[in-house]
N, C-alpha and C positions, 0 to 999 in steps of 0.2 A: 353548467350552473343550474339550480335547481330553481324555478321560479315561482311562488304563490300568486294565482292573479285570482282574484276576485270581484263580484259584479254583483251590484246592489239596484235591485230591477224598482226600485218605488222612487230613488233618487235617478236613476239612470246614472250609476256612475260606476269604474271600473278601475279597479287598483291591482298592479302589480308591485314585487316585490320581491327582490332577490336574497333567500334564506339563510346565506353562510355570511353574508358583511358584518364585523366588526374590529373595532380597534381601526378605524381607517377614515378619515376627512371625508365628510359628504357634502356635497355643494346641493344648493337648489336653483333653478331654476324654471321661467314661466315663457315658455313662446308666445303663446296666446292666452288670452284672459281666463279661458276652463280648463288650461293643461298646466301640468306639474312633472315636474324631472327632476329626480337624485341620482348623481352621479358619483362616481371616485376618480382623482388622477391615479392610472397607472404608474411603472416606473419607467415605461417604454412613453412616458407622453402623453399616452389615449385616456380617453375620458369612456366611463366603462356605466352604461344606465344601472341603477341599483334599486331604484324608486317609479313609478309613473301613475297617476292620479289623471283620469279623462273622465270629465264634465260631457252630461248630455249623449253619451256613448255609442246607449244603441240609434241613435241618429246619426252619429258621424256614420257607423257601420253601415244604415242603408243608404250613406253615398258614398260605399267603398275604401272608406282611409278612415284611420283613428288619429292619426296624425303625423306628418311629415319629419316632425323634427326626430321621428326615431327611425332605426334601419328598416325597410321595406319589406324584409324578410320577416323582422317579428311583427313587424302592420300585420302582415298577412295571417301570420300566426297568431294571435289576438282576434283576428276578425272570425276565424273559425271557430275559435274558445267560446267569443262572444254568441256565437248565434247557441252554442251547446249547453252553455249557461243560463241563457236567455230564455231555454225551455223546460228550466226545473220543476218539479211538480210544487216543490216548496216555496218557490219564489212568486207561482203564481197565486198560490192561497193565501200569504202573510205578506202582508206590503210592509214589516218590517226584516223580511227577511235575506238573506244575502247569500250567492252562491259562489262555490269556490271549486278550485284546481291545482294541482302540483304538477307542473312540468319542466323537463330537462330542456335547457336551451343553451346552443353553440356560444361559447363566448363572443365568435365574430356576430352573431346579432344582437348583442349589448353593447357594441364600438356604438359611441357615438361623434357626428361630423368632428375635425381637428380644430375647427377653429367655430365657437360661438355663430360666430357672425353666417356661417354656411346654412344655420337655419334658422336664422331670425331675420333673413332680407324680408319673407312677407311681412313680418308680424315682428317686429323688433323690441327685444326685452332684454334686460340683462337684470332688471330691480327684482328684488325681493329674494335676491340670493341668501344664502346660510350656512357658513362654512359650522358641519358641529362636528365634536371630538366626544371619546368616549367619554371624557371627563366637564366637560362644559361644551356651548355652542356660543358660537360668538357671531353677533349680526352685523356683516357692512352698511355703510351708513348708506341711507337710503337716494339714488339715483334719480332725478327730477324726471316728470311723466313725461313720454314719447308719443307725439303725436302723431297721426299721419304724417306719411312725405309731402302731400299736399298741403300740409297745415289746418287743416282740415278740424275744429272741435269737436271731441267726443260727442258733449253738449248738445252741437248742433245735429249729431245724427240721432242720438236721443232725442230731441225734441219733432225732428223728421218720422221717426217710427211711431214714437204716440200720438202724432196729428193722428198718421194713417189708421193707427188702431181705433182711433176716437172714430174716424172717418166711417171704417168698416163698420163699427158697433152701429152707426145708425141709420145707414144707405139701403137697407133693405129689411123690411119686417116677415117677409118668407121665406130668409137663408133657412137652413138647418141651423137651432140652436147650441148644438154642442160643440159642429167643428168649427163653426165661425166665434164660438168664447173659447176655444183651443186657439185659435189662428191669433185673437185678438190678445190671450195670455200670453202668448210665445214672443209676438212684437214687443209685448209691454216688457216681458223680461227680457229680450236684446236690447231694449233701452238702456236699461237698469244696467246691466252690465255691461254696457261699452262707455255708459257714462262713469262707472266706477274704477273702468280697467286701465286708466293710467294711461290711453291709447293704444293700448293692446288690440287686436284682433279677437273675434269669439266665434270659431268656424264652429265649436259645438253646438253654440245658441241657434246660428246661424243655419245650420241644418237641421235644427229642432222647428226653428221657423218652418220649412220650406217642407219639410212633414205633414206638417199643420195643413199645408194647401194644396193637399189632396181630396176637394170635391167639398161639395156641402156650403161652401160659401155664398156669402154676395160678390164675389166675383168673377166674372166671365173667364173663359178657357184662356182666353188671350190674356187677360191682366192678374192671372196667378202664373202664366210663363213670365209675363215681364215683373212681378215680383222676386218668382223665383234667382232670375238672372242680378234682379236689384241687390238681393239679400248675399245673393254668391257673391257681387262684387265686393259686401263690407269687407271678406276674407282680404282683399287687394288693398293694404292701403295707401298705398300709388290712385286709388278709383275712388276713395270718399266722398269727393268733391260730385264726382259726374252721379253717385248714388244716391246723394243726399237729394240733389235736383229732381231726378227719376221719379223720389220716393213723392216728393213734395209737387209734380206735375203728377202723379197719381192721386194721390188724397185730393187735391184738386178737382179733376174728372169725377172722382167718388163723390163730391161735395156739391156738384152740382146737378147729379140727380134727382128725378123726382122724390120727392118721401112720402 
């Protein structure tokens, strides 16, 4: 199969997309709150990627995966595109610009799992599906939001991450200003998007965060490791509950600093 993947370096985001589909039902689906998947039913049963949209990208890349819910093998192969793209001469001078690729890929790395459920145990989604046809698209009716296993409220993790960002913005007047209003933007928009994601997961944000907390901050070596690890846990949400604590015993300690 001939694949178009493309990579838009001002958004950090990364589209592929399989050139010969049409005439054939495409389904949508969202593992997590920054990913997107179009598939097709085969006639052998398999669900065959056609589509895939990754939010936040070159971050997922520098922790190694773009994402789970597709084969391992085009992870990989995406992640090398990614770094090749990633150093366009063009992409660096126009922040509207976007770069791109043509590649031949096995059909066995377009299988995806048999059954939904095999890759949405972290991050459980089935909403916002779309079955279209070449002649109309017809939307299922909409699936009520999935919260943590914990039960855990978007809400309340949003409202956990902007304490913390409030916390950082004024616990110290000597950080470096630029990565600490990187680190403090990245919080604020993990907020924003786990409060709108219907309980989704957002490993993309999630690693854009944890980007962000390399050095230059008001926080000590120790409590950007226990961030990092706070932030990795949103990906789990089976761990909400014990995250949201973490985040709120940090902003805490931060809040009791001298100013």
């Amino acid at each position: 199969m001939q694949l178009s993947v493309r990579y838009r370096p001002s958004a950090d985001v990364l589209i592929a997309q399989v050139n010969d589909v049409a005439d054939e039902a495409v389904q949508r689906d969202r593992p997590d709150a920054d990913t997107t998947l179009e598939w097709v039913r085969r006639p052998d049963g398999s669900r065959h990627l056609v589509g895939l949209q990754v939010l936040f990208a070159s971050a997922r890349a520098d922790w190694g995966q773009l994402s789970p819910a597709i084969s391992e093998r085009l992870d990989e192969r995406l992640l090398v595109l990614m770094d090749t793209l990633d150093k366009g001469d063009d992409a660096s001078r126009n922040s509207l610009a976007s770069t791109a690729l043509e590649i031949e890929v096995p059909d066995a790395e377009l299988v995806l799992p048999d059954d939904l459920t095999d890759f949405y145990v972290a991050a459980p989604s089935t909403a916002d599906r779309v079955i279209a046809t070449s002649r109309s698209m017809v939307a299922r009716p909409e699936l009520p939001d999935i919260w943590s296993d914990d039960g855990t409220d978007p809400g309340d993790v949003g409202d956990a991450l902007v304490d913390l960002a409030d916390a950082i913005s004024t616990c110290d007047a000597d950080a470096d200003a630029d990565p600490t209003a990187r680190l403090i933007a990245t919080l604020r928009e993990l907020a924003a998007t786990i409060r709108r994601s219907g309980g989704r997961t957002a490993p993309g944000c999630t690693a854009a965060a944890r980007v962000a907390l390399r050095g230059g901050t008001p926080l000590t070596a120790r409590e950007r490791k226990q961030l990092a690890d706070l932030l990795k846990a949103l990906d789990e949400p089976t761990q909400w509950a014990d995250a949201v604590e973490g985040i709120d015993d940090l902003t805490a300690r931060l809040d009791r600093r001298p100013r």
